[in-house]
CHARMM-style PDB file with segment names, atoms N, HN, CA, C and O in Angstrom:
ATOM      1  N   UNK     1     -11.832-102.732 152.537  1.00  0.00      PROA
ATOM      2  CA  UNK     1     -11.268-103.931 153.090  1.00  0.00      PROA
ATOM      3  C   UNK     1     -10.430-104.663 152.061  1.00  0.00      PROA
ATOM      4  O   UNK     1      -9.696-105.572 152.449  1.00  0.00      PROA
ATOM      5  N   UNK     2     -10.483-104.351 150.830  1.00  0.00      PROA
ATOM      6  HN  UNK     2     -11.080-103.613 150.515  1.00  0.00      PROA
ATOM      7  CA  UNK     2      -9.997-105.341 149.782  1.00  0.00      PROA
ATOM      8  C   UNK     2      -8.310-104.468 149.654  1.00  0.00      PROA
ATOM      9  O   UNK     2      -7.398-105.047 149.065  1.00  0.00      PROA
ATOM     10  N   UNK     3      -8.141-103.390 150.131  1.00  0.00      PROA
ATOM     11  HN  UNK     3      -8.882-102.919 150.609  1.00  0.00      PROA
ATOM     12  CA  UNK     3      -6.498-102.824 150.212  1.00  0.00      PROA
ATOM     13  C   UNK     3      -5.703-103.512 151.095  1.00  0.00      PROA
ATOM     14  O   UNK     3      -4.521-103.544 150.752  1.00  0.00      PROA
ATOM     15  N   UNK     4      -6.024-104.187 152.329  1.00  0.00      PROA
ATOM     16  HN  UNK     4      -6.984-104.162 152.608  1.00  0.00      PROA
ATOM     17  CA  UNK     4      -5.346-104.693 153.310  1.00  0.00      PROA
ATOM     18  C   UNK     4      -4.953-106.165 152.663  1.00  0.00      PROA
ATOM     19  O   UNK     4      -3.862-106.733 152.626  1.00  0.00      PROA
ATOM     20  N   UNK     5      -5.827-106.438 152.329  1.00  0.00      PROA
ATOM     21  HN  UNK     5      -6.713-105.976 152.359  1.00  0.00      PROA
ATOM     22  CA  UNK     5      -5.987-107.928 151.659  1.00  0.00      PROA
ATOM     23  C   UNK     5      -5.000-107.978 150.636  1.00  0.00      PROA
ATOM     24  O   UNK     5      -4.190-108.893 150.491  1.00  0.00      PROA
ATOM     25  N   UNK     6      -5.101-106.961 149.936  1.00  0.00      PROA
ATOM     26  HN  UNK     6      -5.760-106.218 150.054  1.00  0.00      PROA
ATOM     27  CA  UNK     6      -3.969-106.799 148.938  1.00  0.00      PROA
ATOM     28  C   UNK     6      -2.164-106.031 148.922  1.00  0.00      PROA
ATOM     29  O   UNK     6      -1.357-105.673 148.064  1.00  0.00      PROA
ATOM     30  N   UNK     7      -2.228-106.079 150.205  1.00  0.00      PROA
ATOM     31  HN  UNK     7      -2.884-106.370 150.901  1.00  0.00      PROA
ATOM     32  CA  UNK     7      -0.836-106.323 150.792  1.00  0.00      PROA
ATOM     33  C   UNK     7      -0.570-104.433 151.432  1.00  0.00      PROA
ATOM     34  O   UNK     7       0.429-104.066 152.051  1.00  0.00      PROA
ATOM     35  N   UNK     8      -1.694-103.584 151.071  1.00  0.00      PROA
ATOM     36  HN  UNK     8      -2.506-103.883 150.568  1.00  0.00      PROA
ATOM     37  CA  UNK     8      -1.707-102.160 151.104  1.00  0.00      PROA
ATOM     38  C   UNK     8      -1.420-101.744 152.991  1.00  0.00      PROA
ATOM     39  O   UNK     8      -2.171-102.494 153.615  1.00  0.00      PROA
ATOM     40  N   UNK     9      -0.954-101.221 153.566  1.00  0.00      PROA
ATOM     41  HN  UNK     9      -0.344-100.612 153.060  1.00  0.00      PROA
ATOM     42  CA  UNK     9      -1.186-100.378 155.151  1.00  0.00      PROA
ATOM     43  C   UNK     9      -2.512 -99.643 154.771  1.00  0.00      PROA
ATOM     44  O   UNK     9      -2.414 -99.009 153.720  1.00  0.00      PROA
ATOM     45  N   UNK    10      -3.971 -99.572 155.511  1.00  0.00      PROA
ATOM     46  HN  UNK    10      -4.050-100.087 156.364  1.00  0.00      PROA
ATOM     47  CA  UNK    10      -4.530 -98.941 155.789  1.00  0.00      PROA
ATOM     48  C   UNK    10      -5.003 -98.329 156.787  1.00  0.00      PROA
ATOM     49  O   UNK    10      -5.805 -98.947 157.486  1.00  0.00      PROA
ATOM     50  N   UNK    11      -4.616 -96.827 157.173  1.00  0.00      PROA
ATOM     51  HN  UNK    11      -3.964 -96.325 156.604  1.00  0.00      PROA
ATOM     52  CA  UNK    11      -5.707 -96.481 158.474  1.00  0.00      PROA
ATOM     53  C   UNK    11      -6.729 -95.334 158.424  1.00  0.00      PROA
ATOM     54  O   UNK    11      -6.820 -94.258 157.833  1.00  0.00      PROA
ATOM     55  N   UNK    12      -7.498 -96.077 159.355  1.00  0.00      PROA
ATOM     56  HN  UNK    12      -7.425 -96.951 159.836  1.00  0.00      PROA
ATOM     57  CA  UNK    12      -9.209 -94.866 158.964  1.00  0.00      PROA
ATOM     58  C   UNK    12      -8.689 -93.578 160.494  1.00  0.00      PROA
ATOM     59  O   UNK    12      -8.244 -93.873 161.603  1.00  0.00      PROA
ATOM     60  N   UNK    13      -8.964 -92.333 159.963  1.00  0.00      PROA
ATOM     61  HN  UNK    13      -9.326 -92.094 159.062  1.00  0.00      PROA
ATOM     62  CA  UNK    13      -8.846 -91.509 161.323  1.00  0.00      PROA
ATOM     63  C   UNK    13     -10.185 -91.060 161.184  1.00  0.00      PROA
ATOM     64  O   UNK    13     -10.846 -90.652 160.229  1.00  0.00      PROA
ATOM     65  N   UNK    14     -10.525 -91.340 163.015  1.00  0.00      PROA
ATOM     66  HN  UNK    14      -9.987 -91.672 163.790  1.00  0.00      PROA
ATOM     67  CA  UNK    14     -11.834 -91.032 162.846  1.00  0.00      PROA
ATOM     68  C   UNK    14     -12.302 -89.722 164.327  1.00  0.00      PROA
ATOM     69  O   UNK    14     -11.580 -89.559 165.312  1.00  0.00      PROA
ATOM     70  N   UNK    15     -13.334 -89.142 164.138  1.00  0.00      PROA
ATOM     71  HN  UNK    15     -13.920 -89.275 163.339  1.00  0.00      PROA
ATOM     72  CA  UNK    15     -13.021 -87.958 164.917  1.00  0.00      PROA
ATOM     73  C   UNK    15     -13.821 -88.346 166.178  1.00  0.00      PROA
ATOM     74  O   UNK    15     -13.706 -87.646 167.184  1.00  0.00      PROA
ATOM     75  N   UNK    16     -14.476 -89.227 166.174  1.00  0.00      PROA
ATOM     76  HN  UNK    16     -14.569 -89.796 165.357  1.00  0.00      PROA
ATOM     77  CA  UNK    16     -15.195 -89.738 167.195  1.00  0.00      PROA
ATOM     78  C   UNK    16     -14.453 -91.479 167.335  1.00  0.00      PROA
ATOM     79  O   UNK    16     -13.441 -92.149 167.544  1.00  0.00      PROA
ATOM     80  N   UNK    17     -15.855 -91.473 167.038  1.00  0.00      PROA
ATOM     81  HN  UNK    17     -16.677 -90.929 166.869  1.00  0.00      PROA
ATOM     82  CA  UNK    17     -16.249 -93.358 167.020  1.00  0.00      PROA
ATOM     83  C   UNK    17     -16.723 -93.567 165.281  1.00  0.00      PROA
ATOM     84  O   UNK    17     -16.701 -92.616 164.500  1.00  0.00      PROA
ATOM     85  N   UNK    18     -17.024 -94.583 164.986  1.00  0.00      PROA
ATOM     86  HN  UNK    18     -17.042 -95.355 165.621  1.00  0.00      PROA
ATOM     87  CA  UNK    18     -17.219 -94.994 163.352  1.00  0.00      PROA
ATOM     88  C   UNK    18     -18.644 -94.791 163.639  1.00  0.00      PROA
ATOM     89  O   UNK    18     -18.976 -95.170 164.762  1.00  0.00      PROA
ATOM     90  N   UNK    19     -19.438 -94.360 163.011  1.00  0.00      PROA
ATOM     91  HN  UNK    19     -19.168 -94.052 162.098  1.00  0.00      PROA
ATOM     92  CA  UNK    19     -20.962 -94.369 162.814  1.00  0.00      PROA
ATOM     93  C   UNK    19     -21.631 -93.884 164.423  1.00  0.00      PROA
ATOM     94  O   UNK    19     -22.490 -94.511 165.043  1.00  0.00      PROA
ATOM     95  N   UNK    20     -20.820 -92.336 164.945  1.00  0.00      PROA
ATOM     96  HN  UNK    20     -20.122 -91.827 164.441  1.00  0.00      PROA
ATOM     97  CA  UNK    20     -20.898 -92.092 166.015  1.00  0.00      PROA
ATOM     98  C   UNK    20     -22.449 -91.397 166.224  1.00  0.00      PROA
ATOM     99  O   UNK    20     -22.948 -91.188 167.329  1.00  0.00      PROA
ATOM    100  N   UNK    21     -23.009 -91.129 165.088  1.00  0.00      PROA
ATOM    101  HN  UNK    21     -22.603 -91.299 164.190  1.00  0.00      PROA
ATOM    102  CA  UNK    21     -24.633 -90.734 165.312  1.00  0.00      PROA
ATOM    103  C   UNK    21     -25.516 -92.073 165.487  1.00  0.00      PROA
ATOM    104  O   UNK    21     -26.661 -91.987 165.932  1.00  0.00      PROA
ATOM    105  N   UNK    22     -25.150 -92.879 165.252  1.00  0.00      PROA
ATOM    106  HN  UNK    22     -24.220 -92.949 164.891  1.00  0.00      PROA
ATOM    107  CA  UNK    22     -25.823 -94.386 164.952  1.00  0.00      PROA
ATOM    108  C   UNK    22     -25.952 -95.084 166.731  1.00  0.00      PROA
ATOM    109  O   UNK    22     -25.895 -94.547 167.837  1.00  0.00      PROA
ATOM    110  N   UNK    23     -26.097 -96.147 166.388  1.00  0.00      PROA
ATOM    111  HN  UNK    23     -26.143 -96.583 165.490  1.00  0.00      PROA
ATOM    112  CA  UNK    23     -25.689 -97.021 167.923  1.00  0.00      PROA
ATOM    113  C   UNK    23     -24.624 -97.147 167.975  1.00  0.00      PROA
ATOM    114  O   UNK    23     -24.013 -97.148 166.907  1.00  0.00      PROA
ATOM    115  N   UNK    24     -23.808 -97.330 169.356  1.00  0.00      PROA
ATOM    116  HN  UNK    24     -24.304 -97.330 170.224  1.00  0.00      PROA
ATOM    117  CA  UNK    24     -22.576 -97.405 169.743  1.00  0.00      PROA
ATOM    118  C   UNK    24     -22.245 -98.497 169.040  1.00  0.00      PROA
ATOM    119  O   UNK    24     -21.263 -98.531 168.298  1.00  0.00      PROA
ATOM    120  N   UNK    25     -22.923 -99.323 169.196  1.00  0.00      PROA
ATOM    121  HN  UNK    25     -23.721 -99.296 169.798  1.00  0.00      PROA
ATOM    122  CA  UNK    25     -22.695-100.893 169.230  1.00  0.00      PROA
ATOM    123  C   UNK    25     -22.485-101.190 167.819  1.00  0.00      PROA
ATOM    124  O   UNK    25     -22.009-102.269 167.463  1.00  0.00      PROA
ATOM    125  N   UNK    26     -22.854-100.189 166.928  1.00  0.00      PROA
ATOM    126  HN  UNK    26     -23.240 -99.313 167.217  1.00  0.00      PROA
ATOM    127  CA  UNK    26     -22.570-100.326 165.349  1.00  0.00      PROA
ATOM    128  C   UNK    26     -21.138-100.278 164.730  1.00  0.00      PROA
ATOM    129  O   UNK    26     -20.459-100.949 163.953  1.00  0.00      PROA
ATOM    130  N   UNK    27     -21.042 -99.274 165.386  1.00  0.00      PROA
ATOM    131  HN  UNK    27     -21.594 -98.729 166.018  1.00  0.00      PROA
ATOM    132  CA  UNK    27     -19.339 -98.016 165.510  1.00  0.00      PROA
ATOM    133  C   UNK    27     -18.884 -99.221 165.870  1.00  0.00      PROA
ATOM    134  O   UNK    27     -18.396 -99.935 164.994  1.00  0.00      PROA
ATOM    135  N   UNK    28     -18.961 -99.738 167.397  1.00  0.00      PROA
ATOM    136  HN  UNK    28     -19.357 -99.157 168.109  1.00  0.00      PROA
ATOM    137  CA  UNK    28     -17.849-100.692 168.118  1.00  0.00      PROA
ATOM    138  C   UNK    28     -17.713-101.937 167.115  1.00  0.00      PROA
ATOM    139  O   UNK    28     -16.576-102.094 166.670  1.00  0.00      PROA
ATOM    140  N   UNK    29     -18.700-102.855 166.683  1.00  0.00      PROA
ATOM    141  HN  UNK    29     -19.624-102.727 167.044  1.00  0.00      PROA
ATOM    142  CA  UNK    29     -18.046-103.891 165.435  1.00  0.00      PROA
ATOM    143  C   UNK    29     -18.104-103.481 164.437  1.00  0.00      PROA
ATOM    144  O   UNK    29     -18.033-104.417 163.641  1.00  0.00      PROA
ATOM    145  N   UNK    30     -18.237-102.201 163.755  1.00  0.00      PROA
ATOM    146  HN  UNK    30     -18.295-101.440 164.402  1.00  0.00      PROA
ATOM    147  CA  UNK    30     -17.184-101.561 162.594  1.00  0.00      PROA
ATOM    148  C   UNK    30     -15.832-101.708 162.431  1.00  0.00      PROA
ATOM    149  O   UNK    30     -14.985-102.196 161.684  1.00  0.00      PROA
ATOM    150  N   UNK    31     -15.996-101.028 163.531  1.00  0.00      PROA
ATOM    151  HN  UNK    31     -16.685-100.632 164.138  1.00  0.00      PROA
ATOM    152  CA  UNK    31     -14.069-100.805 163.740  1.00  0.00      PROA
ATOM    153  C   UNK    31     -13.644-102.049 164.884  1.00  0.00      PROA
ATOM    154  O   UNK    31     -12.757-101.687 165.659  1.00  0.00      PROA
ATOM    155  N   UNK    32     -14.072-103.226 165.057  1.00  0.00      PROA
ATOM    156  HN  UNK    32     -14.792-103.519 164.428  1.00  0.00      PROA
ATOM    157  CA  UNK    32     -13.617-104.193 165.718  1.00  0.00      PROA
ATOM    158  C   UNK    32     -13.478-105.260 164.035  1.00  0.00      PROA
ATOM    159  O   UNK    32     -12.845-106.302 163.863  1.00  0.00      PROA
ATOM    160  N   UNK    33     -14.019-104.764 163.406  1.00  0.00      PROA
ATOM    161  HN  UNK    33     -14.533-103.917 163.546  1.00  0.00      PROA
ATOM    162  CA  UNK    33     -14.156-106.067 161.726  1.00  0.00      PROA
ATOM    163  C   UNK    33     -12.609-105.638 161.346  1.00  0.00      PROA
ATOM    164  O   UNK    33     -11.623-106.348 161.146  1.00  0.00      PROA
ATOM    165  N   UNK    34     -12.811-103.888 161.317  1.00  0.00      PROA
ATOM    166  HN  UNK    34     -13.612-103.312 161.479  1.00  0.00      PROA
ATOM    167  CA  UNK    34     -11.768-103.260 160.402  1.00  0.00      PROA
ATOM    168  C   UNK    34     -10.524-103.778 160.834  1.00  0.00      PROA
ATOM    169  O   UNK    34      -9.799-104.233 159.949  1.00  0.00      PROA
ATOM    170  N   UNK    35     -10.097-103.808 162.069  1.00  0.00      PROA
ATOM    171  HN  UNK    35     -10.686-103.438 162.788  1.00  0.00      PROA
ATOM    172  CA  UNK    35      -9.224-104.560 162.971  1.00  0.00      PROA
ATOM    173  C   UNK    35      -8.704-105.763 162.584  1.00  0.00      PROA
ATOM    174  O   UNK    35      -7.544-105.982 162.236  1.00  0.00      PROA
ATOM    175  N   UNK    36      -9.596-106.517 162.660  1.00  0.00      PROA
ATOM    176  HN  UNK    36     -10.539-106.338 162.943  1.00  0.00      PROA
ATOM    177  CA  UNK    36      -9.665-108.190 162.446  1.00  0.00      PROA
ATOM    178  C   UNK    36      -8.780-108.410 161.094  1.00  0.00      PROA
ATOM    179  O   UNK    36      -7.939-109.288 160.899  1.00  0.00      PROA
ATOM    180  N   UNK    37      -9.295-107.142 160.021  1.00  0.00      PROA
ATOM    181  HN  UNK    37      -9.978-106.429 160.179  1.00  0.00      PROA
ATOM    182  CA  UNK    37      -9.372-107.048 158.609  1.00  0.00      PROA
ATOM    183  C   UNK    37      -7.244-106.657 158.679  1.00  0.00      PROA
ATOM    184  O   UNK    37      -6.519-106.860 157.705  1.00  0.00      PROA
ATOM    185  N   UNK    38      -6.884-106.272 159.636  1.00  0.00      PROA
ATOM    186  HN  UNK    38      -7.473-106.107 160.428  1.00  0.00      PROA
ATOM    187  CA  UNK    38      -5.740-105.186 159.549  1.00  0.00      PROA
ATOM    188  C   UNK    38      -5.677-103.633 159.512  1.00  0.00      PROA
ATOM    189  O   UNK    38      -4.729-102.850 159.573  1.00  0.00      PROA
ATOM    190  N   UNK    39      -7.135-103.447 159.383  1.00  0.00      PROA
ATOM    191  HN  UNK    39      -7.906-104.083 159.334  1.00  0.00      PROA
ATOM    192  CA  UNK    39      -6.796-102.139 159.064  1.00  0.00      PROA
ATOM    193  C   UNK    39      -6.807-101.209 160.495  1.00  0.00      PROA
ATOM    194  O   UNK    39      -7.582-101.420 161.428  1.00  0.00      PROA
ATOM    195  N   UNK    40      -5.896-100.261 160.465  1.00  0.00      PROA
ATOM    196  HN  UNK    40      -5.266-100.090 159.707  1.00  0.00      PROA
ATOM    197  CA  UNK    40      -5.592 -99.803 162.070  1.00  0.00      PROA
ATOM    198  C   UNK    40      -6.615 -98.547 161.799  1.00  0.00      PROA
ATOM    199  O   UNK    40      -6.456 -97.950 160.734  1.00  0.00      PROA
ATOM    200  N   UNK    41      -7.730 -98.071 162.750  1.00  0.00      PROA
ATOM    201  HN  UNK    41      -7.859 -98.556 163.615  1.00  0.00      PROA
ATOM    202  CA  UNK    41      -8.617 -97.219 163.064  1.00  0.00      PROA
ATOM    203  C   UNK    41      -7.857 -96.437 164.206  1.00  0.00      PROA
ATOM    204  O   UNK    41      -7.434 -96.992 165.220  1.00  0.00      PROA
ATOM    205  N   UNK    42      -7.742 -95.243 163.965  1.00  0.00      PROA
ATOM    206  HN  UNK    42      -8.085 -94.792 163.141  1.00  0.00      PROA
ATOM    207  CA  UNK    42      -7.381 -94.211 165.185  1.00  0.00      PROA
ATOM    208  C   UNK    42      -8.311 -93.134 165.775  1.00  0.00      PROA
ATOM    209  O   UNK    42      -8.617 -92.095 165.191  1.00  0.00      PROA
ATOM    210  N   UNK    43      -8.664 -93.450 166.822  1.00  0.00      PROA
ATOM    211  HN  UNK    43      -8.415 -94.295 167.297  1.00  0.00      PROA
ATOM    212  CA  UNK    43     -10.396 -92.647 167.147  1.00  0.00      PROA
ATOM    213  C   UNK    43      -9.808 -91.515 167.664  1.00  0.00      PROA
ATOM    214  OT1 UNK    43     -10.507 -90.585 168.066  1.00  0.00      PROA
TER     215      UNK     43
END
């Protein structure tokens, strides 16, 4: 999170969902923060 902040493009490619063995609901405000943060997630 501290690359976006610092003026960097970041994006996460992800092959599922973020923490797709975990709870959904983990994955979904992972990558809803990362967002917020700038950083573009491509599932």
């Amino acid at each position: 999170q501290a690359l976006p902040r610092l003026g960097s493009q970041v994006t996460i490619l992800a092959r599922n969902t973020l923490f797709f063995r975990d709870d959904p609901a983990i994955g979904e405000a992972v990558t809803a923060a990362f967002r917020a943060e700038g950083i573009e997630v491509l599932e």
